[in-house]
C-alpha angles and dihedrals in degrees: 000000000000096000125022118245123273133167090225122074115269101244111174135181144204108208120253099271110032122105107268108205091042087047088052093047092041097049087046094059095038078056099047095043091097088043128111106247086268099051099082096044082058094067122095120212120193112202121191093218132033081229085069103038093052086047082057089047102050094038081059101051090056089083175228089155118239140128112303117229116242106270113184133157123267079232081056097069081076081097099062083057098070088045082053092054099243114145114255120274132266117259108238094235096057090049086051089045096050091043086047090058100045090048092048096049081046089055090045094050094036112027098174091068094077150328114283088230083067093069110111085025082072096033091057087038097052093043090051085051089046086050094048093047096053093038090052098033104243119143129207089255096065097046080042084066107047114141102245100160088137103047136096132238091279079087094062088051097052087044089054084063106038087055085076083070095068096076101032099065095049089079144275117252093301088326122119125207103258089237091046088050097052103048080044086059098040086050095056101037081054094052079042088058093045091070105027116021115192113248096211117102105264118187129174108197134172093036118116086200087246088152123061092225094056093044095054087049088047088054094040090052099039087059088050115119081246105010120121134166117224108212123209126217091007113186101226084162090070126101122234088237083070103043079052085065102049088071093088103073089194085065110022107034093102091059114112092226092049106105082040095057089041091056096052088048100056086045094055104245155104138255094243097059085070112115130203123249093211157011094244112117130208124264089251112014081181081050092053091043084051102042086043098056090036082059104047111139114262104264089062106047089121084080086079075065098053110022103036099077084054090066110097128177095046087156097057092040085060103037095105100033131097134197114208116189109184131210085208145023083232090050087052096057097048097045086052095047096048082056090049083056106050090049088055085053092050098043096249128136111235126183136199111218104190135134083198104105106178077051093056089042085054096054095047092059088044092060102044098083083074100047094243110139116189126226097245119195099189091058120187122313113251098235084058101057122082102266080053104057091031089061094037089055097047088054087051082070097073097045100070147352115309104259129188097252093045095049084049096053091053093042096047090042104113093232098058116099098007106127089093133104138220088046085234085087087063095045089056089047087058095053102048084053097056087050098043093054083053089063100035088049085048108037104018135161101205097228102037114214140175088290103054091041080063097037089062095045092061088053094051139043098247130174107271121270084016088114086043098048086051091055106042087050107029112034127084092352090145113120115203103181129056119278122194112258083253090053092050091046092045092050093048093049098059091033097053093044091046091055103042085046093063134209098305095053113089095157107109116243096027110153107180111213084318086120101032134122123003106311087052099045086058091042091052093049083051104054083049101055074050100050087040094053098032098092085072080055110092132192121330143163124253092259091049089053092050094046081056092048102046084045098051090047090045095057077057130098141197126203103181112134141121111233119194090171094058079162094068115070149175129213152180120217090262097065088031082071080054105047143060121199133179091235118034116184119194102210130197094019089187136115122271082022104058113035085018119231114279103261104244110247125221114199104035139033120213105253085059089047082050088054098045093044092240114146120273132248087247098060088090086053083058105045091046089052098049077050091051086037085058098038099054093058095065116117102263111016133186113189112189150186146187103225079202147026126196089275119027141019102260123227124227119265104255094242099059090035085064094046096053085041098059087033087065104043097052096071103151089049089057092248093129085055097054094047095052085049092051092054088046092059090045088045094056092062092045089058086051094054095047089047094058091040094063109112129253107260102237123187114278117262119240123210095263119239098170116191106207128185109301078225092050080055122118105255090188133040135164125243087251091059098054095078096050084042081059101041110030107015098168085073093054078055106052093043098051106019100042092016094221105163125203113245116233126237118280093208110054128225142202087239138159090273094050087063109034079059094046096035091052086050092049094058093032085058086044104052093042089058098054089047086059087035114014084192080079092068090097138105096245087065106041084057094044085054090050093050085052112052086036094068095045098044099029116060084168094102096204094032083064087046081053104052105032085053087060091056096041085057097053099032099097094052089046096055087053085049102047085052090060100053094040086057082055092050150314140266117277110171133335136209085004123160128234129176121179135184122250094215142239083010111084095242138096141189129231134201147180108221109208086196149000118193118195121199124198104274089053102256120140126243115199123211128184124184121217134184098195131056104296127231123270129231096264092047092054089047078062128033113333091079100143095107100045087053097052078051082055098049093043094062083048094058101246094150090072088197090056103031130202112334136175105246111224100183135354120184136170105235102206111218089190124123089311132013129263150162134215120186121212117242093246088156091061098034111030131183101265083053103047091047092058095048086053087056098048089051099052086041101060092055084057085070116094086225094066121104128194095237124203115249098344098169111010109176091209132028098227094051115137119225116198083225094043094110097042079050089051089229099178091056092070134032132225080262082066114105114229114258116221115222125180107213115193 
C-alpha cells in the first residue's frame, strides 16, 4: 500500500515556495520505494493542467528509470461520462450562438433593456453565470428565489434575462452543457465509489478546490481507502486563530488560504491535521513567515501587533528581494529587462510573472535589442497575427462603404495576393499598389469603386485581370440587410481566399499562404469550428458578424516563436504554478493589474451570490494572491511597480502595499532596513535604465537659410506663392529647388480645400449662367447650382447639408450684391489665366483670375472668392498681396484675351458664414508699386547672398509648414538667427 490506512481523509501539502511538480514526483518515488516494480505504475494521479502534468512527465524521465504512475486530467474524466452513458457535451460556440440569438430577439422586443452593442457582452455574461450555476449546483430556482426585497428594478430586467437560462439548461437535442456534464460525471463516479471504492492508490494533486465540482471530487477522493489530495502552496506559517477566521466567504475569500481552509472544513478537520508530502523545504522559511502575517485577512490585522515583534531574521527574510518603483510603465520595462540580461549572461533561468500584457510587451521589446527572445507562454493573441487582422479586415468590408485607407490596408497586408509563384507576381502586385495610392492620394476619389478601379488601369500597364480582381473583391462589398450566420461565414471564406490568392489564381478554393504556419493553422481550426456551428447562428448584420468574428479570434492564441534564450520566460500566473525559476520578477504591482479588478457582474450582487451559493467576485483575488503567496517565495524575487501611467497616479498592489507596511512599522526587528535596502537594490537598476535611456548628443541644429545654385533658382512662381515666398522661403525652397511635394492625404476630407474648390466652381457655374440668361440671376437658382454640383463633387452626406446650409444662408445677399456689381460692370472672363515677365529679370508670375469684371469705360474690376475669412487691408499692405499683384499684372497685360488695362477696383468677396467683401487698397498701394516691389522681392533672391530662410515672417507661432520638419523646426526657436549655407 502506498498510504496506511486512517478513518480521517488524507489531505497533504507542499509549503508556499517549493517547487511543486518536482515536490509530487519526488514524494512518489520516496512512497514507492518499498513497492514491488509494479506498484508505482498502479497509482492514479489526477492533475488539474496538462502544464502540470508534462512537467511531471519530464521530472520523471530524468531518472532513475521505473514505471511511471497513470497521470491523467481531471477534463479528462469526460471520458468516464460517455461510459457512463451521459450525451455529449455542447460545444461552447453553439451555446454562445443560441444565447446570441435569444438576447438578441429579447433586445428587439424589448429595446430598453440594453444596448444592442451589448450583445455578445450579455451573451458571454449569461453563459459564465450558466457555467457557474451548473459547476456550483445551483439551479434557477434557487437564484429565482432570491430574497430582493431591497433592490430596484434593475432586478426585473436581469431576471428578464436569466430567464433564458430556464430552457437552456434543460438540455439541447440530446446535447449537455459541458459544466453540467462534468459535475454529472463527478456525481456518479462519486455514488460509484460509495459501493465499490476503488483499492489503487488516486491522488489528485495541484487543485485549490476554486470550483464546486472539483471540490466534491477533492473530498470524495481524500475519504477514499487509498485516496489522498496534494495541496499546493500550502501556509504551514499560519496560526490556527487565523484558519478560525477563513470560514465567512463575504470577508475572507480574497485570502489566498481560503479554499484551503474551506476544504478542511467540509471535510471535518483541522489545519493542523495537514500533512506534508514531502521533506523538501521552501527557498526563505523567515520570507514565507513574513509574507504569511503581511498577508492576515482583514478581521485579524491586530496580529501585526502581536505577532510582529516575534519575526526575527528580517534581514535575512528581505536579502534577495528587490523592490523596483518606477517613475514610468516604460522604466519599469527596461529596468526588468536589463535584470533579465544580466540573468541570460550568468546561466540562470529568470522568469517575468505579470498579468500585465502591454508590461510584458514592453519588456520584449526591451529586450530585443539584445536578441534575447523570451520564452513567452501567453503567446499572441489570434485576432493580432497576420491571418487575424487580415480576416478582420476582410469582414470590415461588409460593414461600410469601401474607403482609401481601408483598400490600402488590405492591399499592403503580406498575405494579399500571395497565392502566386514565382514571388515576382507579388512583387508586381506591390507596385501597382504604390501607384495606384499616388494616384488615389492625388485624384481620389475618397470611396474607390468599379469605375475608378478602371479608370486607373487605363492610365497604367497592369498585369492583366489586376483592375478586374479589385473589383470583383473590393468594390461595393457593403451588405446592408441581414444575412444568416452560414451565409456570413460562407462570404468571408471565398472572399478572403480570393483575395489572399491574388489576380493570377482562377482555381476555386485557392487560398494563397492565408492558412499557412502556425497562425494560420489556428486560425484555420477557428473559422471551422465556425462554419461547423454557424448553422445555430441566425440572422445578423454585417457589424454583428465582425464583432463575432473579432471576439472568437481574440480568445485565440499563437505560440510560434523561436526562442534562443529558452532561460528567459514569460509567464502568466497559471504556468507560474508550473514553473520554478532562479529569478522570479513580479511585474505591474498595481491595482486593477495585480490582483486584477473584480469583473462587474451583471446579473447578480454579491450579497445575492452569497445567497445562492454562487462564487464571489473576489475568488479571482484569491486565487491571484495564493499565486503572489507562492511566487515571492522563489530564491531570488523583484517585485515592481510603475508610480504612474500616461494618464493617472497608480495605486500599490495590496499585497505589496501590506508587506511595506509591516516592514515600516518593525523597526527594532530591522524590518525598515530591509525595506530601504530592498528599494536601494531596485534603485540601482532604475539609475541604469535611465542611464541607457539618455539620449545621444547630437550637434545642435541651426534655423536653416540654404543658398543653392542661382541657376538651381524658380523662374517661375504663382501669386499664391509670393506670400509664402515672404513669410516662409525655405518652402519655396524645398518645393522648387529640391522639388519635394506634400502627399496628400490618403483619407479625404471634407476639408477647407474640398470646399473652397467646390465652393469657386459653384459660383463660376453660377455667374456664367446669368451672362447667357440674366433671369438666372436669382436665388432659387444659386442654391439649385449649389445642390447640384454638391451632390456630384461631395459623397460626405452631412458635409453636402453643411455646406449647402452656408449658401443658402448668403444667397440672398449675394444675389444684392452681385446686382450691384453687375450695374458697375459685366463679366469678362472667370477663372482665366494670366502669366507675365519681371524684366529684365528671367522670371515670371503666373495666376489664376477667379474673375474680371469690365465697366463701361473699360476699366477692370477684380474679384477674388474666399471661403475663409478673407484678409484685411493691413494684412494685404503686408503680406497677402496676391490680389494687388494680379491688379498689377492686369495693368501689364498679363491676361493676353483681355491686354493691358487700367484696374479700377479689386476686392476678396468672403462666402463664409456670412458674406462679405474686402476691397484691396489699390489707392495705397497701387499696381506700379506693387510691380516694383514685386520686382525688388524676386530680385533679391537672384543674388548669390540670399538664403531661403525657415519660417522668416510666421504670422502665427503654431502655424504648421509643410517643410517644418526637413527644416528641424523644434530644435530651434523663432529667437534663433538664420544660418546661411552655400549648397553646390
Amino acid at each position: 500500500m502506498l498510504f496506511e490506512p486512517q478513518d480521517t481523509p488524507r489531505i497533504f501539502a507542499v509549503p508556499i515556495g517549493v517547487d511543486f511538480p518536482r515536490a509530487l514526483a519526488q514524494g512518489l518515488q520516496h512512497r514507492a520505494h518499498a513497492l514491488p516494480p509494479e506498484g508505482l505504475a498502479q497509482v492514479e494521479v489526477i492533475l488539474n493542467t496538462s502544464r502540470m502534468m508534462r512537467r511531471c512527465r519530464a521530472l520523471f524521465e530524468e531518472g532513475p528509470a521505473l514505471l511511471l504512475p497513470r497521470m491523467r486530467l481531471l477534463t479528462d474524466l469526460a471520458h468516464e461520462a460517455s461510459l457512463q452513458g451521459l450525451p455529449p457535451a455542447l460545444p461552447p460556440l453553439r451555446r454562445r450562438l443560441e444565447l446570441s440569438q435569444l438576447i438578441a430577439k429579447l433586445l428587439d422586443a424589448q429595446p430598453d433593456l440594453a444596448a444592442r452593442s451589448s450583445l455578445y457582452d450579455l451573451s458571454d455574461s449569461l453563459a459564465a453565470l450558466i457555467d457557474e450555476m451548473q459547476g456550483e449546483g445551483v439551479s434557477t430556482d434557487v437564484i429565482r428565489n432570491l430574497d430582493i426585497s431591497d433592490m430596484s428594478g434593475h432586478w426585473a430586467r436581469a431576471q428578464s434575462f436569466i430567464g433564458i437560462a430556464d430552457d437552456f439548461i434543460e438540455g439541447h437535442d440530446g446535447a449537455m452543457d459541458a459544466e453540467a456534464r462534468q459535475r454529472q460525471m463527478v456525481l456518479n463516479l462519486i455514488e460509484t465509489w460509495q459501493d465499490t471504492p476503488p483499492q489503487h492508490p488516486v491522488i489528485l494533486a495541484g487543485s485549490t478546490g476554486s470550483r464546486g465540482t472539483t471540490l466534491l471530487l477533492m473530498q470524495a477522493i481524500a475519504r477514499l481507502p487509498q485516496g489522498a489530495v496534494v495541496l499546493p502552496g500550502y501556509d504551514f506559517e499560519q496560526p490556527s486563530p487565523v484558519w478560525q477566521h477563513l470560514h465567512d466567504a463575504l470577508t475572507s475569500e480574497d485570502h489566498p488560504q481560503y479554499r484551503f481552509a474551506k476544504l478542511i472544513a467540509d471535510l471535518d478537520m483541522t489545519p493542523d491535521m495537514v500533512r506534508r508530502w514531502n521533506t523538501a523545504e521552501p527557498a526563505s522559511v523567515p520570507r514565507n513567515r513574513l509574507i504569511s502575517l503581511a498577508l492576515r485577512p482583514a478581521p485579524v490585522t491586530d496580529a501585526w501587533m502581536s505577532e510582529g515583534p516575534d519575526l526575527t531574521d528580517l534581514d535575512r527574510a528581505c536579502a534577495d528581494v528587490t523592490l523596483v518603483e518606477a517613475p514610468t510603465p516604460r522604466a519599469e520595462a527596461l529596468a526588468i529587462a536589463l535584470r533579465l540580461r544580466q540573468a541570460a549572461e550568468d546561466g540562470k533561468t529568470a522568469a517575468l510573472i505579470s498579468p500585465d500584457r502591454m508590461l510584458t510587451r514592453l519588456v520584449s521589446v526591451a529586450l530585443d535589442r539584445w536578441d534575447i527572445l523570451p520564452d513567452d507562454s501567453a503567446g499572441l493573441p489570434l485576432q493580432l497575427t497576420p491571418p487575424g487582422r487580415f480576416l478582420r479586415h476582410v469582414a470590415e468590408l461588409f460593414c461600410r462603404p469601401l474607403t482609401a485607407d481601408a483598400l490600402l490596408t488590405l492591399l499592403k497586408h503580406p498575405l494579399t495576393h500571395d497565392g502566386t509563384s514565382p514571388d515576382a507576381a507579388r512583387g508586381e502586385h506591390l507596385r501597382h499598389t504604390r501607384d495606384f495610392e499616388l494616384d488615389l492620394r492625388r485624384n481620389g476619389p475618397p470611396f474607390p469603386d468599379a469605375n475608378s478601379f478602371a479608370a486607373f488601369g487605363t492610365k497604367q500597364d497592369l498585369t492583366p485581370g489586376w483592375t478586374s480582381w479589385l473589383a470583383h473583391n473590393f468594390a461595393n462589398q457593403q451588405v446592408q440587410h441581414p444575412l444568416h450566420l452560414s451565409d456570413w461565414v460562407a462570404l468571408l471564406r471565398s472572399r478572403a481566399e480570393a483575395i489572399a490568392a491574388g489576380s493570377q489564381i482562377t482555381l476555386t478554393g485557392a487560398s494563397g499562404t492565408l492558412w499557412d504556419k502556425k497562425a494560420g493553422q489556428i486560425a484555420h481550426e477557428v473559422f471551422a469550428n465556425l462554419e461547423a456551428e454557424a448553422a445555430y447562428g441566425g440572422e445578423m448584420s454585417a457589424r454583428d458578424f465582425a464583432d463575432l468574428l473579432s471576439a472568437l479570434l481574440s480568445q485565440a492564441e499563437v505560440r510560434d516563436r523561436d526562442t534562443p534564450y529558452g532561460s528567459i520566460m514569460i509567464w502568466g500566473t497559471l504556468e507560474a504554478r508550473v514553473q520554478g525559476a532562479d529569478l522570479v520578477i513580479l511585474g505591474g504591482l498595481n491595482e486593477g493589474s495585480w490582483p486584477e479588478a473584480a469583473k462587474p457582474d451583471p446579473w447578480l450582487n454579491r450579497q445575492l451570490r452569497h445567497q445562492a451559493g454562487l462564487l464571489l467576485p473576489e475568488r479571482r483575488i484569491g486565487l491571484s494572491a495564493h499565486d503572489f503567496q507562492q511566487a515571492v517565495a522563489a530564491p531570488e524575487v523583484w517585485l515592481t511597480r510603475a508610480a504612474r501611467t500616461d494618464e493617472a497616479d497608480t495605486v500599490a498592489s495590496r499585497w505589496l502595499n501590506r508587506l511595506t507596511n509591516l516592514l515600516k512599522g518593525l523597526p527594532d526587528q530591522g524590518g525598515k532596513a530591509a525595506l530601504d535596502a530592498m528599494k536601494a537594490r531596485g534603485q540601482t537598476w532604475l539609475d541604469w535604465a535611465e542611464a541607457l535611456e539618455d539620449p545621444i548628443e547630437l550637434p545642435a541644429a541651426h534655423r536653416p537659410a540654404p543658398r543653392p545654385p542661382l541657376a538651381s533658382r524658380p523662374r517661375r512662381l504663382t501669386i499664391t506663392e509670393i506670400p509664402r515666398l515672404i513669410r516662409d522661403p525655405y518652402a519655396i525652397y524645398a518645393k522648387h529647388v529640391l522639388r519635394l511635394r506634400k502627399l496628400n492625404p490618403l483619407v479625404q476630407e471634407p476639408d477647407a480645400l474640398l470646399r473652397g474648390t467646390v465652393v469657386h466652381e459653384i459660383f463660376e457655374d453660377f455667374i456664367r449662367d446669368t451672362l447667357q440668361d440674366p433671369g438666372l440671376l436669382t436665388t432659387d437658382h444659386l442654391i439649385g447650382t449649389a445642390r447640384t454640383l454638391l451632390e456630384r463633387d461631395v459623397p460626405w452626406p452631412v458635409a453636402r447639408m453643411l455646406w449647402l446650409s452656408r449658401i443658402e444662408r448668403i444667397a440672398g445677399d449675394f444675389i444684392l450684391s452681385e446686382q450691384a456689381r453687375q450695374s458697375r460692370g459685366k463679366p469678362l472672363k472667370l477663372e482665366a489665366k494670366g502669366e507675365a515677365q519681371l524684366a529684365p529679370l528671367d522670371f515670371s508670375i503666373a495666376c489664376r483670375a477667379d474673375r474680371i469684371d469690365q465697366d463701361d469705360r473699360g476699366f477692370l474690376h477684380l474679384y477674388d472668392y474666399k471661403t475663409g475669412i478673407p484678409p484685411s487691408e493691413s494684412q494685404q499692405k503686408k503680406f497677402e498681396k496676391q490680389l494687388l499683384i494680379e491688379a498689377a499684372m492686369a495693368e501689364e497685360g498679363a491676361f493676353q484675351e483681355i491686354g493691358p488695362a487700367e484696374v479700377a477696383s479689386a476686392a476678396f468677396i468672403g462666402l463664409g458664414s456670412s458674406l462679405k467683401e474686402v476691397p484691396a487698397p489699390l489707392q495705397d498701394q497701387p499696381p506700379a508699386k506693387i510691380w516694383e516691389e514685386l520686382k525688388t522681392l524676386i530680385g533679391a533672391y537672384f543674388e548669390q547672398e540670399q538664403g531661403y530662410s525657415s519660417r522668416r515672417m510666421v504670422h502665427r507661432d503654431d502655424f504648421a509648414g509643410d517643410y517644418d520638419h526637413l527644416a528641424r523646426f523644434g530644435e530651434w526657436d523663432r529667437s534663433a538667427m538664420p544660418s546661411p549655407e552655400d549648397l553646390t
